[in-house]
C-alpha positions in Angstrom: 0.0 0.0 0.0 0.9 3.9 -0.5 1.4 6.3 1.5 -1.3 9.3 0.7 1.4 11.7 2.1 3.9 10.5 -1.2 1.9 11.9 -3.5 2.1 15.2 -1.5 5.4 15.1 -1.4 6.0 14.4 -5.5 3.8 17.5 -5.9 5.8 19.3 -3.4 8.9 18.6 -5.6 7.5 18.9 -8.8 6.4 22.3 -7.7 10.2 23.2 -6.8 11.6 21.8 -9.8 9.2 24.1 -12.2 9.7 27.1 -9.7 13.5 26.6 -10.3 13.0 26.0 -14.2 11.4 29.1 -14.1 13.7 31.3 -12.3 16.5 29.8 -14.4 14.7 30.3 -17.7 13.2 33.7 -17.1 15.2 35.7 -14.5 19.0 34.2 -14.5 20.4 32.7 -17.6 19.0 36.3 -19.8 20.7 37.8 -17.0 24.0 35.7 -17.3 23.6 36.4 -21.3 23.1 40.0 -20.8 26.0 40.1 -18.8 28.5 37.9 -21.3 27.1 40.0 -24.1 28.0 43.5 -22.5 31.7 42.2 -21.0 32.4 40.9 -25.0 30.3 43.5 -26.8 33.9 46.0 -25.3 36.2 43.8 -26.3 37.6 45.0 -30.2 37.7 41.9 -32.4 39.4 42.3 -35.9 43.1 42.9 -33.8 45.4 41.4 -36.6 48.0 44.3 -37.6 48.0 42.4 -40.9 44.7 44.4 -42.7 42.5 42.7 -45.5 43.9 45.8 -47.7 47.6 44.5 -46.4 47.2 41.2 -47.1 45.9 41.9 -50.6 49.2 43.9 -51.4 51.2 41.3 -50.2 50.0 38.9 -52.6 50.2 41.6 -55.1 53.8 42.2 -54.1 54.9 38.7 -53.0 56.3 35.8 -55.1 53.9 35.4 -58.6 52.3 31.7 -57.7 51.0 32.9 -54.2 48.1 35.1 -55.2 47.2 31.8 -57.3 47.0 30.1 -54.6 45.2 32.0 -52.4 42.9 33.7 -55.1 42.5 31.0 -57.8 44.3 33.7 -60.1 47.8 34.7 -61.3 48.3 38.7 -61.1 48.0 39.7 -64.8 44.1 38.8 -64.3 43.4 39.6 -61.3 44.2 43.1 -62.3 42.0 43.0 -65.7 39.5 42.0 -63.4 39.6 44.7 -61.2 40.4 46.8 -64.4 36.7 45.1 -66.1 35.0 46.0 -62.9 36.1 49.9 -62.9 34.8 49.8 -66.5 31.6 48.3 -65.3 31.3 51.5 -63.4 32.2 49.5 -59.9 34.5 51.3 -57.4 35.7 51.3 -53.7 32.8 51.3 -51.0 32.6 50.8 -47.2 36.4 51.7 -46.5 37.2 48.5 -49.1 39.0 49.1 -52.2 37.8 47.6 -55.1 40.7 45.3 -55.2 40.2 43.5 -51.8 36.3 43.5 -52.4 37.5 41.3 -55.4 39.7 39.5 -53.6 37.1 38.7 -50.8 34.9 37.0 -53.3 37.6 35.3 -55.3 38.8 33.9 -51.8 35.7 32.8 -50.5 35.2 31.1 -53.9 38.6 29.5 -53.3 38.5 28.2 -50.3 34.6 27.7 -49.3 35.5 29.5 -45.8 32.3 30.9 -44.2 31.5 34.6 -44.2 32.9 34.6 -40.1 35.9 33.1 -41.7 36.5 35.3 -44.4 35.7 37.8 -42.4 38.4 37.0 -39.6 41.2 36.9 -42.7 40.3 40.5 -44.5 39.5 42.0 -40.6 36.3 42.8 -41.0 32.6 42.6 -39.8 30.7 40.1 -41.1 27.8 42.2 -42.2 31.4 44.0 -44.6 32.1 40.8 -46.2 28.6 39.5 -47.0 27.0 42.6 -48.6 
C-alpha cells in the first residue's frame, strides 16, 4: 500500500523543480547572457595588424604563384578583373578598395571559408564581407 502523504510530497517537488526552471529560464540565464554579451560587446575583435587591404598587397607584391594560390588567379588577371570592374562602373565602397572586395569574393570562392571566416582573414565585420 501507499502512503497518501507521497503523492504530497511528488507535488511538493514537482512544484520546486518548475519554480527553479522558471527562475533559471526567465530571471538568471538572460541575466548571465546580458551580462557575457556587455563584457564581450567592449572587447575589439578584428586585432590582426596584418589588414585585408595589407594582405591583398602582399599577394600583389609577394612571389607570382601565391596570389594563385590564395585567389584561384595569377596577377596579370586579377588586375584585368579589377580593371573590367572599374569599366563596369564599380568602385571602392565601405572603407574597401575595389581590389580587396575582389579578392574577398575570389577567396571565399577558393576556399569555401564561411562569411565569419572570411571575415576573420580581410579583418572585418561580417555584415562588410557579406553585402
Amino acid at each position: 500500500m501507499s502512503d497518501p502523504d507521497d503523492g504530497r510530497i511528488y507535488d511538493v517537488i514537482h512544484d520546486a523543480q518548475q519554480s527553479i526552471a522558471h527562475l533559471l529560464g526567465s530571471v538568471i540565464i538572460p541575466f548571465m547572457v546580458s551580462m557575457l554579451k556587455s563584457h564581450f560587446a567592449n572587447i575589439p575583435y578584428h586585432t590582426s595588424v596584418l589588414t585585408g587591404q595589407a594582405w591583398v598587397l602582399e599577394l600583389l607584391n609577394g612571389h607570382p604563384e601565391r596570389i594563385c594560390t590564395e585567389l584561384g588567379v595569377h596577377k596579370h588577371v586579377f588586375l584585368a578583373l579589377v580593371q573590367e570592374l572599374c569599366g563596369l562602373g564599380m568602385k571602392d565602397e565601405r572603407n574597401l578598395l575595389l581590389e580587396e572586395q575582389l579578392a574577398i569574393f575570389l577567396y571565399t570562392c577558393v576556399t569555401g571559408l564561411s562569411i565569419r571566416h572570411v571575415g576573420e582573414r580581410f579583418q572585418h565585420a561580417n555584415g562588410t564581407i557579406a553585402w
